[in-house]
C-alpha positions in Angstrom: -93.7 -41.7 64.5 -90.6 -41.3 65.5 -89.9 -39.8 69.1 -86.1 -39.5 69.7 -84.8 -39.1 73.6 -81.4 -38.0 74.4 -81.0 -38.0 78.5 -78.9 -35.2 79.3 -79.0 -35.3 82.9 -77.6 -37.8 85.4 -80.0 -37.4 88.9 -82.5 -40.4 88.3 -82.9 -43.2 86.3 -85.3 -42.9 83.3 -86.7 -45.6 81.1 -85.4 -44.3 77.8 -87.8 -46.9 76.2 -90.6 -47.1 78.0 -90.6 -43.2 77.5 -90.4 -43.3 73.8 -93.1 -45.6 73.6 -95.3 -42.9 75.7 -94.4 -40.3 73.4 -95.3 -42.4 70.6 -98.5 -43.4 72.1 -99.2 -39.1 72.4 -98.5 -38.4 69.3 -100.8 -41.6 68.3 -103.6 -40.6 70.3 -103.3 -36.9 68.7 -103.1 -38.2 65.2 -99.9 -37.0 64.4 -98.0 -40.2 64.0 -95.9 -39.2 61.1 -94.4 -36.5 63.2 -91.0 -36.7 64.2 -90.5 -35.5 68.5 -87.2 -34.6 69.9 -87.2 -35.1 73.6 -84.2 -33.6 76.0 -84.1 -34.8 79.5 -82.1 -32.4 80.7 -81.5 -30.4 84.5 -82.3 -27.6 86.3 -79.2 -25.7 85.8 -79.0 -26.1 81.7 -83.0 -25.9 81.4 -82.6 -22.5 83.3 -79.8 -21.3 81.2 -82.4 -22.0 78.0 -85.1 -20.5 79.8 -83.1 -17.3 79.5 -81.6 -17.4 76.1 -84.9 -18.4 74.1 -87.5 -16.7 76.5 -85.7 -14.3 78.4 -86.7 -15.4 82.1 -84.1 -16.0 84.5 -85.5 -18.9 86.7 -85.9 -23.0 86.1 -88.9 -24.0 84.6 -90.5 -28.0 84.2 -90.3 -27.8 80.5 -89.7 -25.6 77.6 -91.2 -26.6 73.6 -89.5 -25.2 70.8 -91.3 -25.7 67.7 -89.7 -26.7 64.1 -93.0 -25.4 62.8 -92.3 -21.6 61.2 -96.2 -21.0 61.4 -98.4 -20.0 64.1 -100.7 -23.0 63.5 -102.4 -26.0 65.0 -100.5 -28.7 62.6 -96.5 -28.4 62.1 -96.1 -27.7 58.7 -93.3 -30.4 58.0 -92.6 -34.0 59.7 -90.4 -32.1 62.2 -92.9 -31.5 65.3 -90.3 -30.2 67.5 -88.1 -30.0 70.7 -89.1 -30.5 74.4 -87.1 -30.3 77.4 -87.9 -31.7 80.3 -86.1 -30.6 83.4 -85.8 -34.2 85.7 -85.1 -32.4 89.0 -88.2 -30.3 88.8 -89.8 -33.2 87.4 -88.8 -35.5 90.4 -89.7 -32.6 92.8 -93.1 -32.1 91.7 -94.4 -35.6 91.5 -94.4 -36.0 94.9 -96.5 -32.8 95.0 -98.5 -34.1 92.4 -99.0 -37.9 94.1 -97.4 -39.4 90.6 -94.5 -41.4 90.0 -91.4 -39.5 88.2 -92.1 -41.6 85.6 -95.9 -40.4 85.4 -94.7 -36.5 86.0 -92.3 -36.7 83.0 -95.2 -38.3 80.8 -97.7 -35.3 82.4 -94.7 -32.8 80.9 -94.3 -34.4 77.6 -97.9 -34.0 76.6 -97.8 -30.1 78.1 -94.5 -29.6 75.9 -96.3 -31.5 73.0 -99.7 -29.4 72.8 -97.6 -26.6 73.1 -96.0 -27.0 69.8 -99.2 -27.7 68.4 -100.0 -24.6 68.5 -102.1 -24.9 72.4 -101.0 -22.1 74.9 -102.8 -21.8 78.0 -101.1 -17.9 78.9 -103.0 -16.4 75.7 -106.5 -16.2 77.8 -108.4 -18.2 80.2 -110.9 -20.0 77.7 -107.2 -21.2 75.9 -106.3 -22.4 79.1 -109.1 -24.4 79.8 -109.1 -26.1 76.4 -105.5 -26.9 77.3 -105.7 -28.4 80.6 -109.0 -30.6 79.3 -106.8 -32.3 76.4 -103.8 -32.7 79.2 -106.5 -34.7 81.3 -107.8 -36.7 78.2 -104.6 -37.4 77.3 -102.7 -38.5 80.7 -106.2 -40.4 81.1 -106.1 -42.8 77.9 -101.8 -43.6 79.0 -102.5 -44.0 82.7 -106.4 -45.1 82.9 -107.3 -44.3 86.6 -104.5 -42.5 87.5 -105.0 -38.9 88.4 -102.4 -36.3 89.4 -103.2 -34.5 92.8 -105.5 -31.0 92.4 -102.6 -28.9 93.2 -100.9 -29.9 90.0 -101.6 -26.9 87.4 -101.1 -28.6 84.0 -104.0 -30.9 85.1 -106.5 -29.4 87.5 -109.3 -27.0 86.8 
């Protein structure tokens, strides 16, 4: 289960390794071990500039998934999950909002990017939504038992 980081940005400090080992544990806890998971850590300014290119909206966004997958499906179809990127400035700015350490933010974003490119997307309709923040809780819940990000925080709240 390999979960490869590259840390494109230079704002805060990350642990590279402790992250990994989160990754791995999501893509444990979602039985897809033998999946390989690409993982950019990256700024507001390039995560923008991809924003636009691949989606065509203008503006910085937390994070963006780009699947390896060349099916609309639930399971990848080859040991090549995927690409997230993180942006670490909106990361750092929202975990305050969200009463959760950067650390806890990016981990919150990594499982949203992750679901994503297994197929979950919560702006197809309201019940997809729902399905998508209740496996965002289950999952933050099992890495950071009793931890709970604040009700304003989107990905999580209902």
């Amino acid at each position: 289960m390999p979960v490869f980081i590259n840390d494109d940005h230079k704002d805060h400090f990350i642990n590279i390794e402790l992250l990994k080992t989160r990754g791995e544990s999501i893509l444990l806890i979602l039985e897809h071990e033998n999946h390989e998971l690409s993982v950019l850590l990256s700024d507001d300014k390039n995560i923008r500039a991809l924003n636009k290119q691949y989606r065509g909206i203008d503006q910085t966004t937390d994070v963006l998934s780009f699947s390896q997958s060349k099916k609309e499906e639930t399971e990848p179809s080859s040991h090549l999950m995927g690409d997230v990127v993180i942006s670490t400035v909106t990361a750092k700015r929202q975990a305050s909002e969200h009463g959760l350490t950067l650390e806890e933010e990016i981990v919150l974003l990594l499982i949203h990017g992750t679901l994503h490119l297994l197929g979950f997307d919560h702006e197809r309709s309201g019940e997809e939504a729902y399905q998508m923040k209740k496996k965002t809780q289950e999952l933050f819940s099992r890495i950071f038992p009793n931890k709970k990000p604040h009700e304003s925080c989107s990905l999580y709240s209902d």
